[in-house]
N, C-alpha and C positions, 0 to 999 in steps of 0.2 A: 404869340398868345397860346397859341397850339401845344407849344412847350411848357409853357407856368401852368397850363388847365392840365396837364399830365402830370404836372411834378407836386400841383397840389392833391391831385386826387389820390395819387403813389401817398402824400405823405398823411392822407387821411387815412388809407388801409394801413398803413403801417401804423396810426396813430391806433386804431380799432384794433388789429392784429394786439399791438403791447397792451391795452386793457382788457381785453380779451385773456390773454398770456397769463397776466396779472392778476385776475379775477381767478382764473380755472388753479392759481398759485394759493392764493388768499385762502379758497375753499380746498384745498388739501391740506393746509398750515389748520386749518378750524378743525378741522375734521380729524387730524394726528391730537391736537392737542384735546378735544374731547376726548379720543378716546383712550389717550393717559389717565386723564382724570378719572375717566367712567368705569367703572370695575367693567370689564367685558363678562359677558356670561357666555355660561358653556353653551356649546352647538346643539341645538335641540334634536331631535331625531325621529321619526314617523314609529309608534310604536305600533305595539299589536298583542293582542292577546294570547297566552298560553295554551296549547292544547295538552289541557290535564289528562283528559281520560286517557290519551296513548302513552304516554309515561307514567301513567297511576297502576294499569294495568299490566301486569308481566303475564305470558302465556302460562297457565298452570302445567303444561310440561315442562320448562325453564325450572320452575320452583319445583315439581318433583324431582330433575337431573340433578339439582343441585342439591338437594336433601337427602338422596342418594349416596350420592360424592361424600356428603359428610357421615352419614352412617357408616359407610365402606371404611372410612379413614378411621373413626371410631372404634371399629370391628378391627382395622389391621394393627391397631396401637395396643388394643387389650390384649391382642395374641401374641407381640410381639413382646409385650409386659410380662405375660406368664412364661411366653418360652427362655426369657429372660431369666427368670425368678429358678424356673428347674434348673437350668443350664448352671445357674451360680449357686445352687443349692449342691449340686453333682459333685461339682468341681470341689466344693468344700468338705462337704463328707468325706469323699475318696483324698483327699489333702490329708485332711485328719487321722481316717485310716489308717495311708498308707505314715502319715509320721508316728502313730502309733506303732505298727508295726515294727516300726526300726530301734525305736527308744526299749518297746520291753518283749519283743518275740524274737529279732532275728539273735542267734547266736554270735555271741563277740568272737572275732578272731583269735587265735589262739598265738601268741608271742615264744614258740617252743624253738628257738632255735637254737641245735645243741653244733 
């Protein structure tokens, strides 16, 4: 008797064990297939407030170095415009000049070969 009250009691855990099994199977089968169906939504996320003033505000010496920087630039481009402007101015005159020069002042060679 000893042995049938063991081997029912074995096959009652084991009966409890498979519905047990079976249930914790069932609610994952449920639970996959809701959440095909169910549009998922995105991950929500803890937000938080912007701190405006510290990015609103740039140190007014940042904004003086930098309006500097552009004057400066401004300044090197105009000078470098006009030293331009004489430089190609030079070069043309004296072009001109000297092809002047040769077309009606220098004397033609003389072809006297006796």
């Amino acid at each position: 008797m000893n042995y049938n009250e063991e081997d029912q009691q074995l096959k009652r855990q084991q009966q409890a064990l498979e519905q047990r099994e079976q249930a914790i199977r069932l609610r994952e089968l449920e639970l996959e297939i809701a959440g095909e169906t169910q549009e998922r939504e995105p991950p929500l996320y803890q937000t938080r407030k912007e701190n405006l003033e510290k990015k609103s505000t740039t140190p007014w010496w940042k904004k003086l170095l930098f309006m500097s920087k552009l004057f400066a630039l401004m300044v090197v481009v105009f000078v470098a415009t006009r030293i331009a402007y004489w430089l190609a101015l030079g070069i043309l005159v004296s072009s001109i000049t000297w092809v002047s020069y040769k077309l009606f002042l220098e004397k033609e060679p003389s072809n006297n070969k006796k």
